[in-house]
C-alpha positions as CSV (number, residue, x, y, z in Angstrom):
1,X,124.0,130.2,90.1
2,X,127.2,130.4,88.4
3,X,128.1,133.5,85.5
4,X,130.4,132.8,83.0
5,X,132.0,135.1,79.8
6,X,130.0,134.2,76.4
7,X,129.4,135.4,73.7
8,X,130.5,138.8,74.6
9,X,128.0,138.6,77.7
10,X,128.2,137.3,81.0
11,X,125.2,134.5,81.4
12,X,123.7,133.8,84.6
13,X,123.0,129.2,84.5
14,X,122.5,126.8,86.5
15,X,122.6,123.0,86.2
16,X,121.2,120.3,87.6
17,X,120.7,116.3,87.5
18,X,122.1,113.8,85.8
19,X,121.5,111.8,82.5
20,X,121.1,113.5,79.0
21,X,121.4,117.1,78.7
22,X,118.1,118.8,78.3
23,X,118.4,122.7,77.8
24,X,115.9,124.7,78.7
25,X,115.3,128.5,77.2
26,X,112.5,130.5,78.8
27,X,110.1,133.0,77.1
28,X,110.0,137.0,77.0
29,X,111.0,138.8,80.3
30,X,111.6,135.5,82.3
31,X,114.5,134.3,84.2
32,X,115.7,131.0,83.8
33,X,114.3,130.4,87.1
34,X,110.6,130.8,86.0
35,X,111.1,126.6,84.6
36,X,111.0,125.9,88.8
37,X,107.5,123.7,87.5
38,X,109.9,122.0,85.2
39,X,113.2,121.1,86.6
40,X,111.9,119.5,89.8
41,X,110.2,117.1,87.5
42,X,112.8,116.3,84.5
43,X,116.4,116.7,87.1
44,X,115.1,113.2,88.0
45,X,115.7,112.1,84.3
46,X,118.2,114.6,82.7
47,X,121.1,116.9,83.0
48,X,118.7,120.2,82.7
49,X,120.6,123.4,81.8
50,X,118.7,126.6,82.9
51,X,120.0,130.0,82.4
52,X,118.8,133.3,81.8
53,X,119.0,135.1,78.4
54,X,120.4,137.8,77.2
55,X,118.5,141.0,78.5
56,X,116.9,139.5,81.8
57,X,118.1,138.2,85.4
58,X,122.0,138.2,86.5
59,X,122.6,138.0,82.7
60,X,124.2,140.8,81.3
61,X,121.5,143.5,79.8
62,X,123.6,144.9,76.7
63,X,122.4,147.8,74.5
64,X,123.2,146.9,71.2
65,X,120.6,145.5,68.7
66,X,119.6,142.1,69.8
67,X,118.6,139.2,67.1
68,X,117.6,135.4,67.8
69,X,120.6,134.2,66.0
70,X,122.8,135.6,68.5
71,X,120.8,134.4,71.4
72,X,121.3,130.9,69.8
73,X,124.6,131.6,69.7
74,X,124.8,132.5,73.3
75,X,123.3,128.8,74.1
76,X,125.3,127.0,71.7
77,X,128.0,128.7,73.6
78,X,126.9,128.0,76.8
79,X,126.7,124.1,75.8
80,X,130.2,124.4,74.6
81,X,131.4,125.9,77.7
82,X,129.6,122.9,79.4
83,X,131.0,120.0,77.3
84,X,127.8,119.2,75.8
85,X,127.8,118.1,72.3
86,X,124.5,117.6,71.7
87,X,121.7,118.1,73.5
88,X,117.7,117.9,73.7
89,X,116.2,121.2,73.6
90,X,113.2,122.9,75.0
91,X,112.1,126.5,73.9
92,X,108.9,128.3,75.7
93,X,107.4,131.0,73.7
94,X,110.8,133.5,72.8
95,X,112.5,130.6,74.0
96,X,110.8,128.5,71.0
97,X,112.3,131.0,68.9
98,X,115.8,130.8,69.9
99,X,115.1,126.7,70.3
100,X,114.3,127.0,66.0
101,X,117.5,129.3,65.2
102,X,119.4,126.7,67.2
103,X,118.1,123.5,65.4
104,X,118.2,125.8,61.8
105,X,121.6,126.8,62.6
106,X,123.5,123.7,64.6
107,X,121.5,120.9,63.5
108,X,124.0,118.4,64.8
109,X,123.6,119.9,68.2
110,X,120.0,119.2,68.4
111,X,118.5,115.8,69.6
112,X,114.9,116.1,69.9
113,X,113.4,119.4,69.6
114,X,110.4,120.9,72.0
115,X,108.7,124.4,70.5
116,X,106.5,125.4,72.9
117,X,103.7,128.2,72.9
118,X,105.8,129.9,70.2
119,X,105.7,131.1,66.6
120,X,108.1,131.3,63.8
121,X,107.6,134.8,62.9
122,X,105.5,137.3,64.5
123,X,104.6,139.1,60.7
124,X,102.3,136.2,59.7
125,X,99.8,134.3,61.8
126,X,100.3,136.0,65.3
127,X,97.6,138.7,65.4
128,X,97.6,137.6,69.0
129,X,101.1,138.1,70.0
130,X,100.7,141.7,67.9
131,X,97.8,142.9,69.9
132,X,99.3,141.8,72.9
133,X,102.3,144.3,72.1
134,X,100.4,147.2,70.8
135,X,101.8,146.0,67.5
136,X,100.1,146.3,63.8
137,X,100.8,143.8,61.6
138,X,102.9,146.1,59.3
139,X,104.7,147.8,62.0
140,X,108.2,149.3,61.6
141,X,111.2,150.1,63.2
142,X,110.0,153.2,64.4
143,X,107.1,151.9,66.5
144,X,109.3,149.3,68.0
145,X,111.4,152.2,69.1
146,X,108.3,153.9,70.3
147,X,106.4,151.1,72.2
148,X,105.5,151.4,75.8
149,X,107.4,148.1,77.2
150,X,105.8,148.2,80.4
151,X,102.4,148.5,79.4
152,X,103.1,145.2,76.6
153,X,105.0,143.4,79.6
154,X,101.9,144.0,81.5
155,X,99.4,143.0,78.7
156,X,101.3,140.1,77.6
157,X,102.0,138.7,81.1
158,X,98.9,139.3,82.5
159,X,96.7,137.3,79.3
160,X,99.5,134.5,79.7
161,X,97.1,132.8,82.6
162,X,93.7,131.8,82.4
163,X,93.2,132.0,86.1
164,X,91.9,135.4,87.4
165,X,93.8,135.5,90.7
166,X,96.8,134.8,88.9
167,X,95.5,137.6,86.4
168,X,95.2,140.0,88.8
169,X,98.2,139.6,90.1
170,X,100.4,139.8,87.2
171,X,98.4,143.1,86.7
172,X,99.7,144.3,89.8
173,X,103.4,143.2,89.7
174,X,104.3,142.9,86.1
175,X,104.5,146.9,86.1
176,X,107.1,146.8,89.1
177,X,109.2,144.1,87.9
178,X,109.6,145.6,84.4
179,X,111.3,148.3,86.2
180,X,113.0,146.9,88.7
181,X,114.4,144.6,85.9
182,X,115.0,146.9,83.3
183,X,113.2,148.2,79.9
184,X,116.3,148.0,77.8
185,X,116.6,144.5,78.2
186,X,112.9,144.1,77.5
187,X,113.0,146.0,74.5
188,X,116.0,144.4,73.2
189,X,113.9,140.8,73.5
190,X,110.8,142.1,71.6
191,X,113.3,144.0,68.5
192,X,114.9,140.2,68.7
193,X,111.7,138.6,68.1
194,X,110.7,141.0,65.7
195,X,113.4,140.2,63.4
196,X,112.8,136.8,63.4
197,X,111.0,134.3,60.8
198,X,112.1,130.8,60.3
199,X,109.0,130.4,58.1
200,X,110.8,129.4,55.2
201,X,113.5,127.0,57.0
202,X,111.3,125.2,59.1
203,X,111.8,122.4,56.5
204,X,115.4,122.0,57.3
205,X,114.9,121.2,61.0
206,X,116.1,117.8,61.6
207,X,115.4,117.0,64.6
208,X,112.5,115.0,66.1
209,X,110.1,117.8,67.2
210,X,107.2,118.4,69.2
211,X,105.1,121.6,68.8
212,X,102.8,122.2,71.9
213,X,100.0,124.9,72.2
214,X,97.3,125.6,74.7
215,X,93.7,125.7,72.8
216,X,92.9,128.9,75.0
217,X,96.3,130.7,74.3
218,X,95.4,134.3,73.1
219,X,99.1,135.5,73.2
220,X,100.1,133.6,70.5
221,X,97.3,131.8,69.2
222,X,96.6,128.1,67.8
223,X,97.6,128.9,64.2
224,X,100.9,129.6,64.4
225,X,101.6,126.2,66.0
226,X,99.6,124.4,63.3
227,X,101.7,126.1,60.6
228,X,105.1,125.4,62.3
229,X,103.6,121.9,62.5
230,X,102.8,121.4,59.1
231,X,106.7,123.1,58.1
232,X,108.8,121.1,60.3
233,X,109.5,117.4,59.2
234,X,107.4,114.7,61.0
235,X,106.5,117.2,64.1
236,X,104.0,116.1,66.3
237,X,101.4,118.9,67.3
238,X,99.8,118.3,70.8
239,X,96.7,120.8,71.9
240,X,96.6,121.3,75.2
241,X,92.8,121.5,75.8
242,X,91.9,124.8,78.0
243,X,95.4,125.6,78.0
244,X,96.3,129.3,77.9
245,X,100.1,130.7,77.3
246,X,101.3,129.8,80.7
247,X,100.0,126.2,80.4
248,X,103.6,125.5,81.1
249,X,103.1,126.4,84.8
250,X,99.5,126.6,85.2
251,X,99.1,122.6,83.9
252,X,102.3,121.9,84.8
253,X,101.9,118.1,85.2
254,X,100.3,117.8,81.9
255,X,103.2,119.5,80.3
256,X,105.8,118.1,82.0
257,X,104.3,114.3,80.9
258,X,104.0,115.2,77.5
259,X,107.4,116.6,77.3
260,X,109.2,113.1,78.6
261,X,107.2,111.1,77.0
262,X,108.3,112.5,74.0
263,X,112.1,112.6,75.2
264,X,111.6,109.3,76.5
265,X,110.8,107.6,72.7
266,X,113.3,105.4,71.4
């Protein structure tokens, strides 16, 4: 995979197929190489743009304070660098995030919009995604600063999958690879989405949008993809039924049909 200078980072993409670009941006702790259920499917279709963020992978791991504005930024960049002008785009859970500052902040870069497994701000309606962290609702600065980022990895990773194997394993490795990959990128993800709420300008997203959710997703819960629904002009929610937060692998063909026929609509 190719690196290239943006943003004040070096970012680790790749692309692949031909047709309309379709920019992917994976969740929390994930490389760009965790859509591998995904690109198989839609390279047949699209130009798909995967890359890991800021804080994971081959892409640079900085220390200062991360937001998702400037992790928007970093794909908006990446696009540029491309010779993409507009694009459709498809955020998984952190990703979702960074897929909202994107259509909030370049509107006219956005052609259809995919939030999935996401919320718009993890202070209201994500008790789930708290939990999972070790968070309280009103939590501060300082216990960000204190939290145990392996141990929420771990958590967070491991209740993603409804399948026990699958569990079990993710209890096993997520511990190694949060080390091997490096906590300061990890923390610098979580402060990001922290910061964020796009509660109050989910009414100036422009773009067509679909909001997907598994119905068995306790990381970040049905609610918060009802409300984002209800916010965002003419969205279209879709329950996944049995889903849990890694539907996007785990139910992989159901996903990936949902997302083209969406991207597919004239």
């Amino acid at each position: 995979m190719p690196r290239a200078h943006i943003n004040g980072v070096h970012i680790n993409y790749k692309v692949e197929g031909d047709g309309e670009p379709l920019v992917l941006i994976m969740g929390f702790g994930c490389p760009g190489s965790a859509w591998f259920y995904q690109t198989r499917a839609f390279k047949k279709y699209f130009r798909v743009v995967t890359f890991d963020n800021r804080g994971v992978g081959k892409t640079d791991k900085p220390e200062e304070h991360y937001n998702i504005e400037t992790m928007a930024d970093d794909t908006i960049g990446l696009m540029d660098l491309l010779g993409i002008e507009k694009a459709h785009v498809l955020g998984f859970s952190l990703g979702g995030m960074v897929a909202q500052g994107i259509a909030i902040k370049y509107p006219a870069r956005v052609r259809r919009l995919i939030l999935a497994s996401t919320v718009s701000t993890m202070h209201h309606n994500a008790p789930e995604l708290l939990e999972g962290l070790g968070l309280e609702e009103n939590f501060t600065e300082k216990d960000l600063r204190d939290l145990d980022i392996g141990k929420g990895v771990t958590r967070l990773g491991a209740s993603s999958f409804r399948n026990r194997l699958l569990r079990t394993i993710a209890l096993i490795v997520l511990p190694i690879y949060a080390r091997l990959a490096g906590l300061d990128g990890f923390r610098g993800q979580i402060e990001a989405a922290a910061d964020f709420d796009a509660l109050d300008r989910l009414g100036t997203i422009q773009a067509p949008t679909l909001v997907m959710v598994g119905t068995k997703d306790i990381t970040v819960g049905l609610r918060s993809s009802e409300v984002m629904a209800s916010r965002i002009p003419n969205a279209r929610l879709v329950k996944i039924e049995g889903g849990a937060h890694a539907y996007v692998a785990e139910m992989s063909g159901r996903f990936n049909k949902e997302v083209l026929d969406f991207l597919r609509q004239s």
